[in-house]
N, C-alpha and C positions, 0 to 999 in steps of 0.2 A: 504494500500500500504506500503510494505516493504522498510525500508533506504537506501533498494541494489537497487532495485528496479528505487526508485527514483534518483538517484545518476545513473543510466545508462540511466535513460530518458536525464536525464541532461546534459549529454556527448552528446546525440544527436540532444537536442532542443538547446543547447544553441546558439555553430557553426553555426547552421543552420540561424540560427534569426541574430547574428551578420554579415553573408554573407549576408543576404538578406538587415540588415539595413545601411552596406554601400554598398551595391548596389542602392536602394533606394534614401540617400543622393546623388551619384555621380551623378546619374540621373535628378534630381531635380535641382544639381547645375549649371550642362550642361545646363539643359532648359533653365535656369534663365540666364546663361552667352551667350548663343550662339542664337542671335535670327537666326529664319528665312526668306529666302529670299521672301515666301508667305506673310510675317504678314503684316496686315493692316499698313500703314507709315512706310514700311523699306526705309530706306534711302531717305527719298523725301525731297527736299527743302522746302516746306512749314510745314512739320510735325515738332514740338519743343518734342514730345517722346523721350524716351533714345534712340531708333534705329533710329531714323529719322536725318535729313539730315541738317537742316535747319542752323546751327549756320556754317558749313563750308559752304552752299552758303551765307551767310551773309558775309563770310570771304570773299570770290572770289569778292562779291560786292564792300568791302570797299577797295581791292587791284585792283580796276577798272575794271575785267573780267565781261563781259555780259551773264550773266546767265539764259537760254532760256528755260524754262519748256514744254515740250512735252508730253501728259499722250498718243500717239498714234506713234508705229514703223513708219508706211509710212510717218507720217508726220516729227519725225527726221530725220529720212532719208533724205527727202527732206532740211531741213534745215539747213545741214550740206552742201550743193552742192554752194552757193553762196557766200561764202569765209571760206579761215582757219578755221577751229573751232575743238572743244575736242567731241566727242559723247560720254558721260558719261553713261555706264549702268551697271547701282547698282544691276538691280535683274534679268541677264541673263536667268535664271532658268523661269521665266517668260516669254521667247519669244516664238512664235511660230515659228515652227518649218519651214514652209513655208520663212519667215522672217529673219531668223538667218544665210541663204546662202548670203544673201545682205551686210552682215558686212565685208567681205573678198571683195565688191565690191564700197567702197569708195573714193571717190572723192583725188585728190594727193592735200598735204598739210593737211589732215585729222589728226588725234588720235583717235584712238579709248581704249578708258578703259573699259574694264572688271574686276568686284569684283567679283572671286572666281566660275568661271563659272562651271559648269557640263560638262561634258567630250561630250558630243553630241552637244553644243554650241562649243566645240574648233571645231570639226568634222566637221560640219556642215560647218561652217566660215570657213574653211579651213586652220585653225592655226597651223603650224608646232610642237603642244605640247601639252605636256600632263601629265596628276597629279602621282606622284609618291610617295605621301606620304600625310598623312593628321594625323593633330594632334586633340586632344580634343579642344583648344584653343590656341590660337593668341598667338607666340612668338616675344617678342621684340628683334630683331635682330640687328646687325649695317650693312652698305650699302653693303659691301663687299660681294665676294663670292669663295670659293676657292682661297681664300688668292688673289685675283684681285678687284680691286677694281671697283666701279659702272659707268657705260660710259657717264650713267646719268650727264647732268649739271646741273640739277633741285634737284638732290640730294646731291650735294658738302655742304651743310650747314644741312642735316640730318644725325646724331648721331645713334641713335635709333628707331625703329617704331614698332609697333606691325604690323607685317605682314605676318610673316610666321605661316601661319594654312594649305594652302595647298603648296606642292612643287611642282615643274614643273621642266621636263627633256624634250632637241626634241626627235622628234619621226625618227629622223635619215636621215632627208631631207637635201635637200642639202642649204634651208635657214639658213642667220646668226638668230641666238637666244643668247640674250643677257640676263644674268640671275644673280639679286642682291637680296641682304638680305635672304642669304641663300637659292638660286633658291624660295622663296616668291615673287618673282615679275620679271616675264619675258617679253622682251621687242623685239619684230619684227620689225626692220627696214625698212623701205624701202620708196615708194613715201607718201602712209599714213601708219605710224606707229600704231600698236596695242600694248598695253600693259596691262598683266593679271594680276591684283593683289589677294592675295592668302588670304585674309581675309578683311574682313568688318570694321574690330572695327578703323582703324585711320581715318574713315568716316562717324563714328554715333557719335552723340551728345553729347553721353556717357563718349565716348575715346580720341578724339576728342583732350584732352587737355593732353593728357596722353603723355609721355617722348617727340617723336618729332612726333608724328602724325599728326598736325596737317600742320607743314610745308613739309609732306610727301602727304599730301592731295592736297593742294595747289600747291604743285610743279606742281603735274602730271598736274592736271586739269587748270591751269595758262597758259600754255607756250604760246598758241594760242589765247589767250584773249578774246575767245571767248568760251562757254559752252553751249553746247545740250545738257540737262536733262530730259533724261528719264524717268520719273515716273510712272510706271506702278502699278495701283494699284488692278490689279487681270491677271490671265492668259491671255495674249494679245489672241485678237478674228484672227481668217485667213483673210489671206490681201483679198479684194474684189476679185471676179473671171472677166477674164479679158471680154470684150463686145465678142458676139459671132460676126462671119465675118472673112474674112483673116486676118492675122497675120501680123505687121507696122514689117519690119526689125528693129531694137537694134540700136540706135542711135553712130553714132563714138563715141568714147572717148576721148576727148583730155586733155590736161596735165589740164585742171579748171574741169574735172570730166565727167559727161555725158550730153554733150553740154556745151552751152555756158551760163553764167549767169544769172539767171532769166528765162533760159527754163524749162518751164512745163510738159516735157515729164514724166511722171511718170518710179521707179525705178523699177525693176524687181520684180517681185513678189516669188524669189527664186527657180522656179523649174526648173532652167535651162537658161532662156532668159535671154537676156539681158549680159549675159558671152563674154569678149572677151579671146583670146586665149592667152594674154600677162598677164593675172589679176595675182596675189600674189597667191590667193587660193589652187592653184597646184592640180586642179579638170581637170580628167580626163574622159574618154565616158564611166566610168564604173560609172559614174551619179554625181549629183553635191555635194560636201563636201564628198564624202566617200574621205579616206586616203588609202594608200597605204598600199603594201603587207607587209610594215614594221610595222601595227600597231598592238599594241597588246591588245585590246580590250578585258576585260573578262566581257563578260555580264549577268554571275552569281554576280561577285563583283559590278556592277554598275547599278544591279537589285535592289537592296536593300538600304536603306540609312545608312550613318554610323553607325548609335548609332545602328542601329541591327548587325550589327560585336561586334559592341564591346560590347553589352549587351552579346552575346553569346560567346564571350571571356571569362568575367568576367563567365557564370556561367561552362563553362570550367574550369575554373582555380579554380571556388568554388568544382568543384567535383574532380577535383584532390588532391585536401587540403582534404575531405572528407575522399576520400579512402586512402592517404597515412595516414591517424587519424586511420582507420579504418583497418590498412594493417593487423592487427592480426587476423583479423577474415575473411579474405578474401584467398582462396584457400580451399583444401583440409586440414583433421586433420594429423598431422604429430605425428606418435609415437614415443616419451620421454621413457624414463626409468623412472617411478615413485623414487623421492628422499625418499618418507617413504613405506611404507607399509600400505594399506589404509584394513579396516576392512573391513569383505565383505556386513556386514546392513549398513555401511555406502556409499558401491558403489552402494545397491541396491536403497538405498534411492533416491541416487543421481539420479541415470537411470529413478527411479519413478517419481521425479520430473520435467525430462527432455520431458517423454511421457505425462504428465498431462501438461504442458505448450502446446506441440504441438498438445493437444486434439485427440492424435493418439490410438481411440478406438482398431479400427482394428487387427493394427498391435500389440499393448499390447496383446489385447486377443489371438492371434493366439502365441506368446511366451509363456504366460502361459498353452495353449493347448498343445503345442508341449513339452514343460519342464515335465508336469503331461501325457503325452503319452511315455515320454522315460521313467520316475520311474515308470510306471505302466506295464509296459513291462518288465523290469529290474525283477521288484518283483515279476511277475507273469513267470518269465522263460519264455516268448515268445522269436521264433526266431525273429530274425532281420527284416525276409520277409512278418511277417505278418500285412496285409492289415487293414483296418480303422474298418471294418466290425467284423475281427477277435478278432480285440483287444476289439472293447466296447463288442462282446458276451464274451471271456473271462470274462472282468470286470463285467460284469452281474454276469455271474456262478457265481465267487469269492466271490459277495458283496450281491447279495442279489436283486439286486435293477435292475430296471427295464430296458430293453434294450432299449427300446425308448429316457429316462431318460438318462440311461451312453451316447447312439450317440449325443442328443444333445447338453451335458456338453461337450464332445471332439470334435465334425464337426459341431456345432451348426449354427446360422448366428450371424456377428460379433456383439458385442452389442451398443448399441446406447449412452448411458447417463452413468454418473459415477459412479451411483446407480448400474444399469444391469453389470456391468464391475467388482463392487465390490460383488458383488453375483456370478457371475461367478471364480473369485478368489476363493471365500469363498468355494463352491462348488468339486473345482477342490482339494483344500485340504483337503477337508471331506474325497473324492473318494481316493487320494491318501494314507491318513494318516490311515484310515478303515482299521481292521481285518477282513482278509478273511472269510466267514461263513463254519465252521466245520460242518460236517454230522454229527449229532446223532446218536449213536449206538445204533441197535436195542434191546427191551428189552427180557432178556432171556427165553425161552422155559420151561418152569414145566416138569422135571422126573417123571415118577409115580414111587414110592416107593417100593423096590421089600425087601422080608425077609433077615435078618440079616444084612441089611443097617443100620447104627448107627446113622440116619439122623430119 
């Protein structure tokens, strides 16, 4: 292998290898920074893990908040209905789907918190909003937003928080939407409040102690003194199907939620029952949690999970880096005016070179056919017109040599190996370079000798 040679692999391998190995790194560090909301102990009060939960409900404990562990939807549900309380749910991502209608139908005096929910969880729940931006990782923000500051009372004493990873805009309803630390955490007013928070990390174990996270954790989840903990530690199962027989009409609603305290009516199972026509939801008879003509769902972008946008960003942007490295050899050849005068064994060499790289038998051989078909023509005064046929029996006559021989030196089939390619050269210059065969002159006739011939 030649020093040019290798000096152009190099140009190509190198780029290639350092795009791939900070793509590699980024990925790897994401994984490592950003857990998910599937993994075994996210956010659960009993797990002591980096993503686990435990040391902020140890916090809510020694700041007096009763901290109620639930690993079952129906059942927080229900225990959220017999006074004030916060519905904490760390892995929304996790509900089912049947399930997720019932959050828009909680009890007055409620909170509901959401970390970082997926966009069919706001839908669903019928939350006026929705994600307009997501980062790689949790930015520490301050409370404020658009130069207004947080309405939040719970947040007067936080600075900082890592919170913005996802943003939230409404979706253009006619609910207040209250939106701080950089739209990172949006807050729904009304008889039970919801609020979405837009990243995990001021609630794992991890972060937890990180600028003011942890009094950003405690705020939310404090005010009510009381804590439903959802701990879901795999895909919540479908809420039971309801007894076969007639259907019980939906219990009134009154301002202590669905009945009265300590009734065991069980809570709707989401597909519709149990709705009354005043709830928050803003679910209309075109079914329960869809949103309105104003939303703009693209179910290409929310088909996929992040890191595949942006892994496909990244190798975007590696092939754009490529070909603008690469832009000289890209397009058609543009004719220069040669600066020197280049000899012509030197251009031929060059040409030779360029068909012996692209193993282009074929078309080699048919140039040098055709180059030794026009000097054989030339030499031999053929018109212009004459055919493939005409020319190799000329060449015959002239040379000697056989006509089967001259057709398949000139129309032969093309040759295969570099050997048959270089014998076919060799050949065609024999043919052309050849003195034509002169006739013999007969030899001459004997006079008989007649008298006084001086012979």
């Amino acid at each position: 292998m030649t020093p040019r040679t290798t000096r152009r692999r190099h140009r190509v391998v190198i780029p290639v290898v350092l795009a791939a190995l900070l793509l590699t790194v980024t990925l790897v560090s994401r994984e490592f920074d950003q857990p998910d909301q599937t993994d075994p102990g996210f956010l659960s009060p009993v797990s002591t893990g980096d993503d686990g939960g435990s040391r902020l409900a140890a916090s809510l404990t020694r700041d007096g908040v009763v901290v109620q562990r639930e690993t079952e939807t129906m059942q927080a549900l229900r225990a959220v209905r017999g006074a004030p309380a916060t519905l904490f749910v760390p892995a929304p991502e996790l509900l089912h789907p049947r399930t997720v209608d019932d959050l828009g139908l909680l009890p007055t005096g409620t909170r509901l918190v959401l970390v970082d929910p997926p966009r069919r969880v706001l839908d669903a729940a019928g939350l006026p909003i929705r994600p307009v931006a997501r980062r790689w990782a949790a930015g520490a923000v301050a409370p404020h937003h658009d130069g207004r500051a947080c309405p939040l009372p719970e947040m007067a004493g936080v600075d900082t928080a890592a919170v913005t990873r996802t943003r939230y805009a409404p979706t253009g309803r006619v609910e207040p939407v209250e939106l701080c630390f950089a739209a990172g955490l949006a807050r729904l007013p009304g008889p039970s409040e919801s609020l979405v928070v837009g990243a995990s990390d001021p609630f794992r174990n991890s972060r937890i102690d990180e600028r003011d996270n942890r009094a950003f954790a405690t705020g939310l989840l404090a005010g009510t003194g009381r804590v439903v903990w959802l701990d879901l530690d795999g895909p919540a199962p479908p809420p039971p199907a309801p007894p076969p027989g007639p259907v019980a009409p939906p219990p009134d609603r009154t301002d202590s939620g669905y009945g009265e305290p300590g009734d065991d009516t069980d809570v709707g199972t989401g597909d519709g029952e149990g709705s009354t026509p005043g709830d928050r939801s803003g679910r209309d008879a075109s079914g329960p949690g869809r949103s309105g003509p104003d939303d703009s769902t693209n179910p290409l972008w929310s088909a996929f999970p992040p890191w595949f946008w942006a892994l496909l960003l990244q190798l975007l942007l590696a092939a754009l880096l490529v070909g603008v490295w690469r832009a000289r050899r890209l397009g058609p050849p543009t004719p220069e005016p040669l600066p020197v005068t280049v000899p012509a064994a030197e251009t031929v060499h060059g040409r030779a070179r360029l068909y012996q790289r692209a193993q282009a038998h074929e078309s080699t051989a048919e140039t040098l056919r055709a180059a030794a078909r026009t000097r054989l023509a030339r030499r031999l005064h053929l018109p212009a017109q004459t055919g493939h046929e005409g020319v190799a029996a000329a060449v015959a006559a002239r040379t000697g040599t056989s006509r089967e021989v001259v057709d398949r030196l000139l129309h032969g089939p093309p040759p295969d190996t570099d050997q048959d390619l270089l014998d076919l050269a060799t050949g065609l210059d024999r043919a052309t370079c050849a003195d034509p065969v002169v006739a013999r002159p007969s030899p001459p006739v004997p006079q008989p000798r007649t008298e006084g011939d001086p012979r």
